[in-house]
C-alpha positions in Angstrom: 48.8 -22.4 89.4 51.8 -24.0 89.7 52.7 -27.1 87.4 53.4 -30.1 89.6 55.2 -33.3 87.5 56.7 -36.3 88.5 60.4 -37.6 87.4 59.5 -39.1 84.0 57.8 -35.8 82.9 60.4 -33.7 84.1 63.2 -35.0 82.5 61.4 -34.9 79.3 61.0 -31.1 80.0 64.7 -30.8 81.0 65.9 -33.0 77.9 67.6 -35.0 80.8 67.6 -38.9 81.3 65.5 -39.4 84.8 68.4 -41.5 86.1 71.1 -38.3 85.5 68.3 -36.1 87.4 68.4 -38.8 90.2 72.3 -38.8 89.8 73.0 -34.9 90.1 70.4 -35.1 93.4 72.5 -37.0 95.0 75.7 -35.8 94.0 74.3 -32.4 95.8 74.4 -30.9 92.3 70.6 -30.3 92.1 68.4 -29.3 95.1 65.8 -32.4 96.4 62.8 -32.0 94.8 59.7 -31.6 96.9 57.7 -35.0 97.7 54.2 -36.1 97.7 52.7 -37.9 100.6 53.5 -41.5 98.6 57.4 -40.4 98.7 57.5 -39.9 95.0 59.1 -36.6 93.4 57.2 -33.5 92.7 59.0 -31.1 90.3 57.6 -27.3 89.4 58.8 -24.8 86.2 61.6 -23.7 88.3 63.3 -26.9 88.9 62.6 -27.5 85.6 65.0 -24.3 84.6 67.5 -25.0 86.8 68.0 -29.0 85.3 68.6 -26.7 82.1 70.8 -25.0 83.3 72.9 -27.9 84.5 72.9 -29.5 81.1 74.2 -26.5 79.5 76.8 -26.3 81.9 77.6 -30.3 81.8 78.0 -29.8 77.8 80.4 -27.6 78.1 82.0 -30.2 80.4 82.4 -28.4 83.1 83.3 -30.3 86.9 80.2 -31.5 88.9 82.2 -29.3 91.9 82.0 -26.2 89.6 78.5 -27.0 88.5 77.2 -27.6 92.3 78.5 -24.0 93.0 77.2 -22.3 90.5 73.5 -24.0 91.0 74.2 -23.1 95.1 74.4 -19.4 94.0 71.7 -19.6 91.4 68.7 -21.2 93.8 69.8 -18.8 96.4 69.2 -15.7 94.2 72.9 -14.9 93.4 73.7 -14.2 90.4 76.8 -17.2 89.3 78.1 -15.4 86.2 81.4 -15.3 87.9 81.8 -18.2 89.1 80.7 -19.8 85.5 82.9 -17.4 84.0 86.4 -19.0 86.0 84.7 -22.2 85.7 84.9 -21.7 81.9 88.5 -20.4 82.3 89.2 -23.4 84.2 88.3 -25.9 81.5 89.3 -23.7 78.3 92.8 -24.4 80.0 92.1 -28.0 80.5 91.1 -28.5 76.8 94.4 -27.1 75.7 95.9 -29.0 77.7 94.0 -32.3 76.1 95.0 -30.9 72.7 98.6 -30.5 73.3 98.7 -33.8 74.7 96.1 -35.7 71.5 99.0 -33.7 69.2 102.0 -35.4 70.7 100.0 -38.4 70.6 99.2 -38.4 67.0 102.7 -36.9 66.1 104.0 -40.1 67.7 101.7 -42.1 66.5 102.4 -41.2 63.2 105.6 -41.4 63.3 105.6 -45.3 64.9 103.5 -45.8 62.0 105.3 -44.9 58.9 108.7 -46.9 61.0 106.0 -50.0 60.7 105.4 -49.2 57.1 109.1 -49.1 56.3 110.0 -51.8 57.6 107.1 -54.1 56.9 108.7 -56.4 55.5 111.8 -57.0 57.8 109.4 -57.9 60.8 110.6 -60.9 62.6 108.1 -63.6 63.1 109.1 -64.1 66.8 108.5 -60.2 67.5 105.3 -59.2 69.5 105.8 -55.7 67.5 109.8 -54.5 67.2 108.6 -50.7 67.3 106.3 -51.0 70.2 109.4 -53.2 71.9 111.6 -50.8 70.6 110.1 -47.5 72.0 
């Protein structure tokens, strides 16, 4: 027998909000559900697994164009390690990109802030902020 349930109940299952299941069917990143004669959304075990899957793969923050792929292979019985495995490349690169960039941010930041702590005292009081202006 197969388990028939309607948006609310699957999201539950999933762990999922039922507005990000509506929002990944129409972003073509999950498959449309099956529908009752009323219109409404019927969802089995296996759609179910797959909105899992997707929300493992969107906490590792991987692209919705990645994750669309890699549920295309997946529901047509091909096996996406692959193509999660570059995905994951992809955005292990990204993130040290992101850190690179937060540590020349907070060097910078740092650095603007002990020139404001210096100086505290020596800031005019027509001045918006003489570092900011100054950088």
């Amino acid at each position: 027998m197969v388990l028939v349930m309607r948006i609310g109940q699957a999201a539950e299952q999933a762990l999922l909000e039922a507005s990000a299941i509506r929002f990944y069917e129409t972003a073509g990143v999950l498959p449309a559900p099956a529908r009752n004669d009323a219109g409404y959304r019927d969802y089995d075990e296996m759609d179910i697994e797959v909105m899992r899957f997707v929300r493992r793969l969107r906490a590792l923050e991987l692209p919705l164009d990645d994750i669309r792929e890699i549920v295309r292979l997946r529901v047509s019985g091909e096996a996406p390690c692959k193509s999660v495995r570059e995905a994951i490349a992809r955005e292990s690169e990204a993130v040290d990109d992101r850190i690179a960039e937060l540590t020349r941010l907070r060097t910078e930041l740092r650095s603007l802030r002990q020139r404001m702590d210096a100086t505290v005292d020596q800031w005019p009081q027509a001045c918006v902020c003489h570092v900011i202006e100054e950088t």
